[in-house]
C-alpha atoms as an extended CHARMM CRD file, in Angstrom:
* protein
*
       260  EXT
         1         1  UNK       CA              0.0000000000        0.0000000000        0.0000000000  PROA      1               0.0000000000
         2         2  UNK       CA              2.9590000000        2.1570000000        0.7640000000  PROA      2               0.0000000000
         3         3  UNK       CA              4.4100000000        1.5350000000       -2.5160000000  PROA      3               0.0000000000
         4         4  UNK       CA              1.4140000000        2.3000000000       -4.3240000000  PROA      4               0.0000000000
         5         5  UNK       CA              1.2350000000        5.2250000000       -2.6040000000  PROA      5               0.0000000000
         6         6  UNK       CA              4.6270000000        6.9280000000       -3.1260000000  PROA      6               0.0000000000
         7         7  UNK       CA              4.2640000000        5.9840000000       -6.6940000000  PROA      7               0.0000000000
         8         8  UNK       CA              1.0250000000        8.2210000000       -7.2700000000  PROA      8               0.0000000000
         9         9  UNK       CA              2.7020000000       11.2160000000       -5.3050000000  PROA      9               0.0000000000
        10        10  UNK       CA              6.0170000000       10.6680000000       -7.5570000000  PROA      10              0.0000000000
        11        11  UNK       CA              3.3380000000       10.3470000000      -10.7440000000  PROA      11              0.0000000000
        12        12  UNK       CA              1.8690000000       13.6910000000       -9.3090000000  PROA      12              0.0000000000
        13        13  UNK       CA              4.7540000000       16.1430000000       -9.0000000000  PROA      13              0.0000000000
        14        14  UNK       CA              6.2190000000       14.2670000000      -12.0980000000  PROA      14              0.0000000000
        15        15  UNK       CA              3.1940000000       15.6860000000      -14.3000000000  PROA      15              0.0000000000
        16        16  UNK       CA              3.4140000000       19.1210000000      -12.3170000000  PROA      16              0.0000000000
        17        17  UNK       CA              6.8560000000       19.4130000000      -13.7790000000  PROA      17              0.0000000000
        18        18  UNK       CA              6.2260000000       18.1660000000      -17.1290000000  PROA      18              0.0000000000
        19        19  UNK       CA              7.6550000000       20.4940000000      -19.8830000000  PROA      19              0.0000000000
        20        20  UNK       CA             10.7740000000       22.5470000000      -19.9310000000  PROA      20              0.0000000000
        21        21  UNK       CA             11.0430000000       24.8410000000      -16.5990000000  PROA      21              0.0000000000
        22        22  UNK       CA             13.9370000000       26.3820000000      -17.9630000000  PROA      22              0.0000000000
        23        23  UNK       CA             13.4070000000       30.0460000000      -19.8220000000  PROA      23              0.0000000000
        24        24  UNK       CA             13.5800000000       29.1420000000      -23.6220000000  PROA      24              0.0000000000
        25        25  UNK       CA             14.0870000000       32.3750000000      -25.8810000000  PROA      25              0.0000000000
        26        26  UNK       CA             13.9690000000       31.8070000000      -29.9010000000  PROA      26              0.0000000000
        27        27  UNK       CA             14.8040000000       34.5820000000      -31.9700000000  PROA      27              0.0000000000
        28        28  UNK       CA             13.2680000000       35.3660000000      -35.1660000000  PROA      28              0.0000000000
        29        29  UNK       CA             13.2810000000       38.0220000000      -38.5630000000  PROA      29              0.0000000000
        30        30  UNK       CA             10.5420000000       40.3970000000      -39.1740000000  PROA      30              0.0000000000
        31        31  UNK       CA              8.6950000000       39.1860000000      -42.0050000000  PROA      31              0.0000000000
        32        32  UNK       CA             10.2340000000       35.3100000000      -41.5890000000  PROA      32              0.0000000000
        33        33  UNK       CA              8.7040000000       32.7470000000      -40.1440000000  PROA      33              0.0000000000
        34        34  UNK       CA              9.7410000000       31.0170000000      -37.0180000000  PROA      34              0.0000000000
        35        35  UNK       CA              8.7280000000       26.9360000000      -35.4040000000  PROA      35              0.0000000000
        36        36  UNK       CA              9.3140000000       26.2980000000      -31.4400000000  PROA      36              0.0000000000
        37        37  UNK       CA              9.6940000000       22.7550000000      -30.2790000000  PROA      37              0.0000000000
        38        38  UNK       CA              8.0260000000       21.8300000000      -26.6780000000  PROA      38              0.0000000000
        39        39  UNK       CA              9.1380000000       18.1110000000      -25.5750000000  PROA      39              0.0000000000
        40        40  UNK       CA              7.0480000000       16.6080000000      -23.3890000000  PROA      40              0.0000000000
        41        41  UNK       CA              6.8250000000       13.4900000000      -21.0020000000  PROA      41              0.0000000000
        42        42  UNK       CA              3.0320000000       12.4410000000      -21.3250000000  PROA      42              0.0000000000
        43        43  UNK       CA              1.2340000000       13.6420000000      -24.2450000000  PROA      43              0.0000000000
        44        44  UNK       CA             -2.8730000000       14.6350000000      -24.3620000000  PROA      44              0.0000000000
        45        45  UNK       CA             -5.5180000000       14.7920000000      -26.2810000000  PROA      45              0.0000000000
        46        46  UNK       CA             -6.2630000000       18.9970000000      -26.3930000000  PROA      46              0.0000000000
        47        47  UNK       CA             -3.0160000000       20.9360000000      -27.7430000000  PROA      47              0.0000000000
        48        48  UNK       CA             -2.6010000000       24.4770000000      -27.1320000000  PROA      48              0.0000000000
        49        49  UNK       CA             -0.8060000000       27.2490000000      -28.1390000000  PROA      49              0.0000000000
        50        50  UNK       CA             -1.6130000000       30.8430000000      -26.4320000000  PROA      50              0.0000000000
        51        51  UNK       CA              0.1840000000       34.0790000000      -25.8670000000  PROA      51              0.0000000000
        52        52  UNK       CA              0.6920000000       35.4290000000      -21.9130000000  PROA      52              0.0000000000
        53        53  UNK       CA             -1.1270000000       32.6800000000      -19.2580000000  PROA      53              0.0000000000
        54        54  UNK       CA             -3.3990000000       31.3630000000      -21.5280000000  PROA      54              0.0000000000
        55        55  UNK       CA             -6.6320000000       33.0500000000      -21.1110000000  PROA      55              0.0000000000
        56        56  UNK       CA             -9.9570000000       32.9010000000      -23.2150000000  PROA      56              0.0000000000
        57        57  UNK       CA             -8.2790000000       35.9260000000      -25.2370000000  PROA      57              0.0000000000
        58        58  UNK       CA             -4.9120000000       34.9030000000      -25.3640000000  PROA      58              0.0000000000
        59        59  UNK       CA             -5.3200000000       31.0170000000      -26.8400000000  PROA      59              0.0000000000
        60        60  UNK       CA             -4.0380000000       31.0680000000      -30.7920000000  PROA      60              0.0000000000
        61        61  UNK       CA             -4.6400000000       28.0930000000      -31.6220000000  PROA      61              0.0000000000
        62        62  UNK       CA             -6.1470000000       25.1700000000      -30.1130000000  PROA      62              0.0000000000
        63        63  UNK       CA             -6.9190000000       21.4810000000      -31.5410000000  PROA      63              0.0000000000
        64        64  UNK       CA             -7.2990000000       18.0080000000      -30.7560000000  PROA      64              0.0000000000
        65        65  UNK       CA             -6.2130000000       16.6270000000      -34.1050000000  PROA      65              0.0000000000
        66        66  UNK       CA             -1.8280000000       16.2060000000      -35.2360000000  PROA      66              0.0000000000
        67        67  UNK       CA             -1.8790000000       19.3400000000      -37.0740000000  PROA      67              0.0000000000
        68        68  UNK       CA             -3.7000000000       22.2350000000      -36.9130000000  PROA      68              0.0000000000
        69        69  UNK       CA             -3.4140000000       25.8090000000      -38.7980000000  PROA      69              0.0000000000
        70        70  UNK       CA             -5.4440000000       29.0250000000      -37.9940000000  PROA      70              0.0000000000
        71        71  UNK       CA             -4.2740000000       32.0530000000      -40.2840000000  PROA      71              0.0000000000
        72        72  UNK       CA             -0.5230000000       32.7300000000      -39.2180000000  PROA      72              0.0000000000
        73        73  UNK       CA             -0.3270000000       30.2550000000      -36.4320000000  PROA      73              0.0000000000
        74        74  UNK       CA              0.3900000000       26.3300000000      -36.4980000000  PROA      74              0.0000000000
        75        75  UNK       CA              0.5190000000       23.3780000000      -34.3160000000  PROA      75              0.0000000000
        76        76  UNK       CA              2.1610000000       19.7460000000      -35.1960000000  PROA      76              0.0000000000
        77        77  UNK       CA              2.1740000000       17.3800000000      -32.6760000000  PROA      77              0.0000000000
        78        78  UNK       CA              4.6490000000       14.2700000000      -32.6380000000  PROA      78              0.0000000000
        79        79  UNK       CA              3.2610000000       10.8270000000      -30.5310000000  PROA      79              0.0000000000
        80        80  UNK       CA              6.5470000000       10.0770000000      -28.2040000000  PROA      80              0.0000000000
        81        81  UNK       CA              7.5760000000        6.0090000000      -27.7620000000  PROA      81              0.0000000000
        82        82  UNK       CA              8.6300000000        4.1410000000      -24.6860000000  PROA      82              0.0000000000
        83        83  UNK       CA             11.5550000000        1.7720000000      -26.6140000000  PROA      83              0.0000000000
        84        84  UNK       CA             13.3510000000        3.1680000000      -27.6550000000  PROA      84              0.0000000000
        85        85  UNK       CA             12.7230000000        6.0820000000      -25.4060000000  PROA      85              0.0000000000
        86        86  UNK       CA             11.8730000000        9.5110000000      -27.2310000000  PROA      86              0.0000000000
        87        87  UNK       CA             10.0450000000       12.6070000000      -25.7390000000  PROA      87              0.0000000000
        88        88  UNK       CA              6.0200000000       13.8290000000      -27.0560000000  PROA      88              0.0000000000
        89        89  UNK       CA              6.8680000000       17.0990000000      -29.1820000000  PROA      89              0.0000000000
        90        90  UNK       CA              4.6060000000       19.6810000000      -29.9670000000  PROA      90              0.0000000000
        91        91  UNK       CA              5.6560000000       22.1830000000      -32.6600000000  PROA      91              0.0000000000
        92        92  UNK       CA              4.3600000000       25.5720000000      -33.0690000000  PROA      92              0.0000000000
        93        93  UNK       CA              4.9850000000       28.2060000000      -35.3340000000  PROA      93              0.0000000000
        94        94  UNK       CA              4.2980000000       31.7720000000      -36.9460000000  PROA      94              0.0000000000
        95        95  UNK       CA              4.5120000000       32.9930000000      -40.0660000000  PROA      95              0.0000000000
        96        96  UNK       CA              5.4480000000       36.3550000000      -41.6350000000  PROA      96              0.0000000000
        97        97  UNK       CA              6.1590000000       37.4710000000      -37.9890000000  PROA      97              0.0000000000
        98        98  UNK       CA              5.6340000000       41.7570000000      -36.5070000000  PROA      98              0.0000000000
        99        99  UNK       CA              6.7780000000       43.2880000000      -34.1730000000  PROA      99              0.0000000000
       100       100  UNK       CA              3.9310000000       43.0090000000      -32.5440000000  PROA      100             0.0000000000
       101       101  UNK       CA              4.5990000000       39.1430000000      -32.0200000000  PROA      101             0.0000000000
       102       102  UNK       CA              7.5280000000       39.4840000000      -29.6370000000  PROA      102             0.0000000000
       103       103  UNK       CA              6.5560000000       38.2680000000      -26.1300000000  PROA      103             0.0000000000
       104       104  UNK       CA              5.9680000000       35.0900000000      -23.9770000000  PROA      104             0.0000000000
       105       105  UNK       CA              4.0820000000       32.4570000000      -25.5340000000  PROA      105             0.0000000000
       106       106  UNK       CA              2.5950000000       28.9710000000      -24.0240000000  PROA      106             0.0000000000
       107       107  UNK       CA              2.4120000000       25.9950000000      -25.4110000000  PROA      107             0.0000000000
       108       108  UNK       CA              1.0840000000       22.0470000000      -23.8970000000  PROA      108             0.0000000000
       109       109  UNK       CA             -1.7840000000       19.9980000000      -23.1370000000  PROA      109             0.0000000000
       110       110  UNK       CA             -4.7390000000       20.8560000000      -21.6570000000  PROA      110             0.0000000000
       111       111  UNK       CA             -5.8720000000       17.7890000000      -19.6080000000  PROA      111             0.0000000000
       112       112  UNK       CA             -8.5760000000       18.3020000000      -16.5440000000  PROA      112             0.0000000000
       113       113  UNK       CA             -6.4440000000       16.8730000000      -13.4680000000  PROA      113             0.0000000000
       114       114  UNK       CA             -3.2560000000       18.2480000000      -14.7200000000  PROA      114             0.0000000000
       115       115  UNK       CA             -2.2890000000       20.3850000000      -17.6100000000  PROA      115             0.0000000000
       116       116  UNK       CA              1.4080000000       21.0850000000      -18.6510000000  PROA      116             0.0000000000
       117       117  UNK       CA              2.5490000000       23.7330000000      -20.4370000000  PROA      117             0.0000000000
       118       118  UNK       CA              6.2140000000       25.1300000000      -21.8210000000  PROA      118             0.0000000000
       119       119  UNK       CA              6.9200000000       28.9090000000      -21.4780000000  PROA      119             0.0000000000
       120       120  UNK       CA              9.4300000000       30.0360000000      -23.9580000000  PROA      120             0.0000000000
       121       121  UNK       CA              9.9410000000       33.7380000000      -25.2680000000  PROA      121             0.0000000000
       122       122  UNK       CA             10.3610000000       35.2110000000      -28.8340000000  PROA      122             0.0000000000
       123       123  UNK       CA             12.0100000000       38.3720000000      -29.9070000000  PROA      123             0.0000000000
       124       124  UNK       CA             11.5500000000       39.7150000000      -33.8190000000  PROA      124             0.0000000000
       125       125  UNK       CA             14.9260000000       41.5250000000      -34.9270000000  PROA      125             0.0000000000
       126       126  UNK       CA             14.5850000000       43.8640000000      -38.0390000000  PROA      126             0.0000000000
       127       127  UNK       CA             14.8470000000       42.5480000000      -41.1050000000  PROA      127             0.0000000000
       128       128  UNK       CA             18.3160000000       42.9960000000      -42.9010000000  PROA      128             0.0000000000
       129       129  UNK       CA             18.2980000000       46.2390000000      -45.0850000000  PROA      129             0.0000000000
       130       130  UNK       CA             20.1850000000       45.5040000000      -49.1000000000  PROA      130             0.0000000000
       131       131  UNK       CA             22.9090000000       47.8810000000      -49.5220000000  PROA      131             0.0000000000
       132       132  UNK       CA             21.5720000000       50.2240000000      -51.8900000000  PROA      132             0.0000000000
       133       133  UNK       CA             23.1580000000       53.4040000000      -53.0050000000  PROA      133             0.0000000000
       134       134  UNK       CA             22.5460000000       56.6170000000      -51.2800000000  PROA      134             0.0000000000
       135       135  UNK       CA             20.8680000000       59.2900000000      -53.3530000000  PROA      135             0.0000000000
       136       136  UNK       CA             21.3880000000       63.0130000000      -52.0800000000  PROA      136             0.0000000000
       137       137  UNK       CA             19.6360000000       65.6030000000      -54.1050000000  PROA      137             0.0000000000
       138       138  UNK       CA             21.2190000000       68.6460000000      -54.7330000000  PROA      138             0.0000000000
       139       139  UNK       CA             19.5470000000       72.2750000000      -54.0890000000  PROA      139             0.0000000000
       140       140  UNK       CA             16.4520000000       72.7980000000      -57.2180000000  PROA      140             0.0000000000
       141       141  UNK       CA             17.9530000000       75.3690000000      -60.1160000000  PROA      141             0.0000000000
       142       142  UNK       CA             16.6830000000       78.6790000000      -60.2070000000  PROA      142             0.0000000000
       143       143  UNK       CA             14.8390000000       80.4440000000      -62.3180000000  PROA      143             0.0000000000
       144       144  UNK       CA             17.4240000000       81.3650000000      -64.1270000000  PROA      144             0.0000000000
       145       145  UNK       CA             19.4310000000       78.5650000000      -64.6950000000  PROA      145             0.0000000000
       146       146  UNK       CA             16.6920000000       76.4970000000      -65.6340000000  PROA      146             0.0000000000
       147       147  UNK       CA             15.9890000000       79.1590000000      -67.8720000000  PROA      147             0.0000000000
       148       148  UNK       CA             19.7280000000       78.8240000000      -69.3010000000  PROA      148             0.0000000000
       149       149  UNK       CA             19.2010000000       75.1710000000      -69.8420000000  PROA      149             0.0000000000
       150       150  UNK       CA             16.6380000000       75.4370000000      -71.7170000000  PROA      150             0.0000000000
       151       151  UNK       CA             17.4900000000       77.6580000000      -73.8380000000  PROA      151             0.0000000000
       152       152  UNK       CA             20.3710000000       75.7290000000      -74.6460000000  PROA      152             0.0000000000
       153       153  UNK       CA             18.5710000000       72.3610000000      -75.2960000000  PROA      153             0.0000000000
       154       154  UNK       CA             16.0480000000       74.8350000000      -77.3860000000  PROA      154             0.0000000000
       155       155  UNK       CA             18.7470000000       75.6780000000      -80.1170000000  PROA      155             0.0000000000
       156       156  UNK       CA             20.0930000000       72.4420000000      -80.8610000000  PROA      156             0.0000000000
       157       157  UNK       CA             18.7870000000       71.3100000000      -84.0120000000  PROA      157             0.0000000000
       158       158  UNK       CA             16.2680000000       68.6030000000      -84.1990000000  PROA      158             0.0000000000
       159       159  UNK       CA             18.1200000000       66.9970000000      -87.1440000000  PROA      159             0.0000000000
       160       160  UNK       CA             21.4470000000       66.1210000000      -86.1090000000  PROA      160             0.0000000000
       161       161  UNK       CA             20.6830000000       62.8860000000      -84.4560000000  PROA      161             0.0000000000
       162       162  UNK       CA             18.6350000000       61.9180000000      -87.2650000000  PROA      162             0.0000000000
       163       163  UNK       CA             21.8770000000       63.0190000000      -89.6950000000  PROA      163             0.0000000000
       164       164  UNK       CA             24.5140000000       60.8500000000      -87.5050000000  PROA      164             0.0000000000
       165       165  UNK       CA             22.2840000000       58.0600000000      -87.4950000000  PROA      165             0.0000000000
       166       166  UNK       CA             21.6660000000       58.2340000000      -91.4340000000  PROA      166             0.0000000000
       167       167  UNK       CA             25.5410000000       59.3950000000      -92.7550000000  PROA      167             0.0000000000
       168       168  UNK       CA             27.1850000000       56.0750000000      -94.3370000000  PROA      168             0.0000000000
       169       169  UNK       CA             30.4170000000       55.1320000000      -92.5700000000  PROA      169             0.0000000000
       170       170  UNK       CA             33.3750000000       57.1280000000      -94.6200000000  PROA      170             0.0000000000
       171       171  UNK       CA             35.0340000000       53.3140000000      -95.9700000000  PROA      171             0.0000000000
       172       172  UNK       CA             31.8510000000       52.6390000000      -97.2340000000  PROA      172             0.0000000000
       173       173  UNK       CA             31.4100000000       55.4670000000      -99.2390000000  PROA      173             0.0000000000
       174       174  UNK       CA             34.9910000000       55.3030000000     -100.4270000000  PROA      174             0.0000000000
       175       175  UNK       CA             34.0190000000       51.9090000000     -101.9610000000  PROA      175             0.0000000000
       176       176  UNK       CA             30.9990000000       53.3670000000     -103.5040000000  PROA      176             0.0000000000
       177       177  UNK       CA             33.2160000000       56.0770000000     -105.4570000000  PROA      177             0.0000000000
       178       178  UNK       CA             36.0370000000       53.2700000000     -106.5330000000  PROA      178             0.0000000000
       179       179  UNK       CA             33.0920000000       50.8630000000     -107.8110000000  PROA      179             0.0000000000
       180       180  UNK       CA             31.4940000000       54.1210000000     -109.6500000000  PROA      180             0.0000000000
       181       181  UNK       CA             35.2600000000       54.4800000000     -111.3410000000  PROA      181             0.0000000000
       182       182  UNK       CA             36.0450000000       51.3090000000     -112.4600000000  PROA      182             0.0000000000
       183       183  UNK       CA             32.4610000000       51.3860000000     -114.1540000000  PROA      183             0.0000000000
       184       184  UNK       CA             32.8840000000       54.5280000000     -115.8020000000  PROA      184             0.0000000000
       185       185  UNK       CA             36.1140000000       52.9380000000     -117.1210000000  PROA      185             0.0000000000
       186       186  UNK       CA             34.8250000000       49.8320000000     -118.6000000000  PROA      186             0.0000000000
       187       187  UNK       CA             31.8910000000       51.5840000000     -120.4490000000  PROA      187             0.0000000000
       188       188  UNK       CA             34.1220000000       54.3350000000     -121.9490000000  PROA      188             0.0000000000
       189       189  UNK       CA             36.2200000000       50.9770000000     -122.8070000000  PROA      189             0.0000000000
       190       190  UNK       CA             33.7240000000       49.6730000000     -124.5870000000  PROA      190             0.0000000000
       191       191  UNK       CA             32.6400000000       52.4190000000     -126.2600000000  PROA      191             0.0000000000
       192       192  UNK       CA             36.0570000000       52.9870000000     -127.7530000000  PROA      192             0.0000000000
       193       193  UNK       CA             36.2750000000       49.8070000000     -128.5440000000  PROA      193             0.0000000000
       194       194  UNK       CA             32.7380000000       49.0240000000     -130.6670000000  PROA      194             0.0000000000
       195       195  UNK       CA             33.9700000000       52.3880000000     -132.5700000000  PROA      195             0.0000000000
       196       196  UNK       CA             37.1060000000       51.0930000000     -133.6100000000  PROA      196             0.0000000000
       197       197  UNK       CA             35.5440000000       47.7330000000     -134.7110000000  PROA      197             0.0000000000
       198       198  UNK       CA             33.0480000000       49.3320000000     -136.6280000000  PROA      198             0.0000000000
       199       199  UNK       CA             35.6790000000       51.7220000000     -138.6050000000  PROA      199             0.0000000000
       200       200  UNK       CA             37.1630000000       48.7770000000     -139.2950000000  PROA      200             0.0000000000
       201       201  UNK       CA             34.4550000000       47.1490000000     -140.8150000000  PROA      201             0.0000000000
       202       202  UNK       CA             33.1990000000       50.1050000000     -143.0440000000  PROA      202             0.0000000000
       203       203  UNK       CA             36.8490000000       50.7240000000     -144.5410000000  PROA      203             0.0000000000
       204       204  UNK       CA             37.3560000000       46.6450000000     -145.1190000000  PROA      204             0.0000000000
       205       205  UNK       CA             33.8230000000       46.7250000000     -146.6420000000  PROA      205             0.0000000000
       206       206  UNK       CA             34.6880000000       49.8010000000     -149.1660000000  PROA      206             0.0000000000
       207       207  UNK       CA             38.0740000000       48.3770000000     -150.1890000000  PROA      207             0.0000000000
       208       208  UNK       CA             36.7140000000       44.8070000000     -150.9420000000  PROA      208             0.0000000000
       209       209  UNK       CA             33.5230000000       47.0460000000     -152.9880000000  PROA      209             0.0000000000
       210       210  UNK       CA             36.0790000000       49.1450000000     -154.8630000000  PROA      210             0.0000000000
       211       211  UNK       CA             38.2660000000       45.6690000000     -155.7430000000  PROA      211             0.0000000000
       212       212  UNK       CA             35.1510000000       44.0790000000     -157.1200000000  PROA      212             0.0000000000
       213       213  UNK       CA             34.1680000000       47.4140000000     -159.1430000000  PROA      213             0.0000000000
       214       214  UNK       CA             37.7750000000       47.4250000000     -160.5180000000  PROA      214             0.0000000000
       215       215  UNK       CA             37.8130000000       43.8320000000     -161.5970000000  PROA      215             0.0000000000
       216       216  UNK       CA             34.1350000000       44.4420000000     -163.0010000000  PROA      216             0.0000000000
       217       217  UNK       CA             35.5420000000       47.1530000000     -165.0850000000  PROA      217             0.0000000000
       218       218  UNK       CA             38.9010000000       45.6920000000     -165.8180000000  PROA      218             0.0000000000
       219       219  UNK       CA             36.3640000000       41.8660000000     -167.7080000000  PROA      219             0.0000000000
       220       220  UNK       CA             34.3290000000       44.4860000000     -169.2630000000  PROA      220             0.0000000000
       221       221  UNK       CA             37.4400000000       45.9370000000     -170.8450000000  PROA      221             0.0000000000
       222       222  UNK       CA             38.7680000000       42.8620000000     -171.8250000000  PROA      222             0.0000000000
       223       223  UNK       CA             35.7860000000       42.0220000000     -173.2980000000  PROA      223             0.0000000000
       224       224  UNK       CA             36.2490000000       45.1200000000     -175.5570000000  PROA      224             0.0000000000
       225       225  UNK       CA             38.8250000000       44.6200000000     -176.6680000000  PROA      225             0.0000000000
       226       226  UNK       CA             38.4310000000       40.9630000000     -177.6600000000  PROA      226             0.0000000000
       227       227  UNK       CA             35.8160000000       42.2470000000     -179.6450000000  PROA      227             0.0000000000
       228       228  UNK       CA             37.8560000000       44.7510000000     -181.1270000000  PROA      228             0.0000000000
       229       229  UNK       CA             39.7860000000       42.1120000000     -182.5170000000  PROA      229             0.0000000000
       230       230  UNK       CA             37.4150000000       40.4600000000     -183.8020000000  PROA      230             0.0000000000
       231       231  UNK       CA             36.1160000000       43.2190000000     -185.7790000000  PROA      231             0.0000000000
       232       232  UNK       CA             39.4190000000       44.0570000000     -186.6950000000  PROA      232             0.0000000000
       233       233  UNK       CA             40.5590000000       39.9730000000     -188.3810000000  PROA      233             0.0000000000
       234       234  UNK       CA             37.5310000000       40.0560000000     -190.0420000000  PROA      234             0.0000000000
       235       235  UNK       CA             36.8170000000       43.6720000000     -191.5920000000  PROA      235             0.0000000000
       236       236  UNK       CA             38.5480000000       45.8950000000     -194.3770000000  PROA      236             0.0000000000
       237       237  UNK       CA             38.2010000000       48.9140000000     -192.8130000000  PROA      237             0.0000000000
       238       238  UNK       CA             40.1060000000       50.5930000000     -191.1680000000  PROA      238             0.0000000000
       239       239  UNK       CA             39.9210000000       49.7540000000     -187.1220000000  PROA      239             0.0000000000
       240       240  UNK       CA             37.6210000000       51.6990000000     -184.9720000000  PROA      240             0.0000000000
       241       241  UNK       CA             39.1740000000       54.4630000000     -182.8400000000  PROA      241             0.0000000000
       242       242  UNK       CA             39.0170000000       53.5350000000     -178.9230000000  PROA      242             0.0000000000
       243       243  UNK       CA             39.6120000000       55.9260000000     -175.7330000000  PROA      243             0.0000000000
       244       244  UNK       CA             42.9550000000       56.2110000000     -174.2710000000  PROA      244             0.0000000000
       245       245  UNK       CA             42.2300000000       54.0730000000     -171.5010000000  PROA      245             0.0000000000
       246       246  UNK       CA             40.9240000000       51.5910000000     -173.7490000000  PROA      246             0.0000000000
       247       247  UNK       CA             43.4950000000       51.6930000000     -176.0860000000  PROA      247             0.0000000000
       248       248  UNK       CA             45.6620000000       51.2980000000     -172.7690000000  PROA      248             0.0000000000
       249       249  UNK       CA             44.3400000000       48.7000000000     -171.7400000000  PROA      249             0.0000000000
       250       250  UNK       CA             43.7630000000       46.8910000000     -174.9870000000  PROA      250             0.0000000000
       251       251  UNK       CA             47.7290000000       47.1150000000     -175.3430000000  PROA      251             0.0000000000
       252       252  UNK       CA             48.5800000000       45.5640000000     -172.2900000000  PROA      252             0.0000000000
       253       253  UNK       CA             46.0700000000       42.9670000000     -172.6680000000  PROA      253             0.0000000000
       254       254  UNK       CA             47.5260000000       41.9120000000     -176.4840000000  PROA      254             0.0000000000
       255       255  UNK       CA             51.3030000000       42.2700000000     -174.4640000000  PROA      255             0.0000000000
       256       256  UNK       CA             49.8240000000       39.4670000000     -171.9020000000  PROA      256             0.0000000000
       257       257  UNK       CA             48.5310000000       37.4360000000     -174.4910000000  PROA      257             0.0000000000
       258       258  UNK       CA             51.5560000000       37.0920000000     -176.3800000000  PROA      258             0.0000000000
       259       259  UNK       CA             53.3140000000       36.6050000000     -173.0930000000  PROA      259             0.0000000000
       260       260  UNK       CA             51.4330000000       33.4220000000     -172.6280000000  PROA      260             0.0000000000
């Protein structure tokens, strides 16, 4: 009976100290998101997760099922096991934290004879700031400078960006002016050329007409003459007077016949 005895005050003050008596502080980032473990010896069935002594205002969150969520706040609960040993965790956490969520926080089981809670305390630092440069602004222009300014943007012309964007590059137009050359060049070339050809052509075409008229005249001569002859062997009379030239002509021909 004594035994029995001791053992239910030991089980008593055993569940009076359940959780962590220690002060646990967690720190976390504004605008990050932060999870507290609570071990435990004996688990429950109603979780609980509250702000200050866990009041009707201040419980967060409270469930009887593994995992719960209500807006920002969570709870995850982990079933411990005797072999091999391993403590009943409940997880909590808070998302996107404020300022406003630094403070002491509860979390446990609520069970009728004996509830056990952890106390643990979290503190938001500021977020970290990105190095960006530092602008200073200067004191505003007066009336006058500004005036200056814009007079001076007023009377540059509106066409010299559009004439440095359109000017060809000075190689390329060098190109351009040698192409243009050599062009010129091989059409005067060819002019000079077809000219020549065609002198050519009308002088060989005269000499080869006035060769043809010469030999035309030279048969009809001959022919003449032969008949001259002919008149001459067979008639009385005395022969017929002829031209110069024919008579020319008709002498050389009788000196070629009587060459051959």
């Amino acid at each position: 009976m004594n035994v029995w005895l001791v053992a239910l005050v030991c089980f008593f003050f055993h569940t009076q100290r359940d959780g962590n008596s220690e002060s646990v502080v967690r720190t976390g980032t504004e605008g990050g998101d932060i999870t507290v473990s609570c071990p435990f010896y004996l688990s429950g069935k109603r979780k609980i997760f509250c702000k200050g002594e866990c009041g009707k205002g201040d419980t967060l969150l409270q469930t009887t099922a593994d995992t719960a969520q209500k807006g920002r706040y969570s709870i995850r609960f982990k079933e411990g096991t005797a072999f091999p040993y391993s403590n009943t965790v409940l997880y909590v956490g808070i998302t996107k934290l404020t300022k406003s969520d630094a403070g002491r926080y509860k979390c446990g089981f609520g069970r009728v004879f004996s509830p056990s809670y952890m106390e643990f305390e979290i503190r938001v630092e500021d977020a970290p700031t990105s190095s960006k440069p530092k602008v200073t602004l200067g004191p505003f222009p007066t009336s006058a400078s500004t005036l200056t300014i814009t007079q001076s943007l007023s009377s540059v012309p509106s066409s010299a960006s559009p004439e440095r964007t359109t000017q060809p590059p000075q190689g390329q137009t060098a190109s351009d002016g040698v192409v243009l050359y050599v062009r010129l060049t091989l059409v005067v070339m060819f002019l000079v050329l077809s000219a020549s050809v065609l002198i050519f052509c009308r002088k060989r075409a005269r000499k080869h007409r006035e060769t043809a008229d010469e030999a035309e005249y030279v048969t009809e001569a001959d022919r003449e003459c032969e008949e001259v002859r002919e008149e001459d062997r067979g008639s009385r009379y005395p022969p017929v007077e002829m031209s110069g030239l024919s008579t020319f002509h008709c002498r050389h021909f009788s000196e070629d016949s009587k060459q051959h």
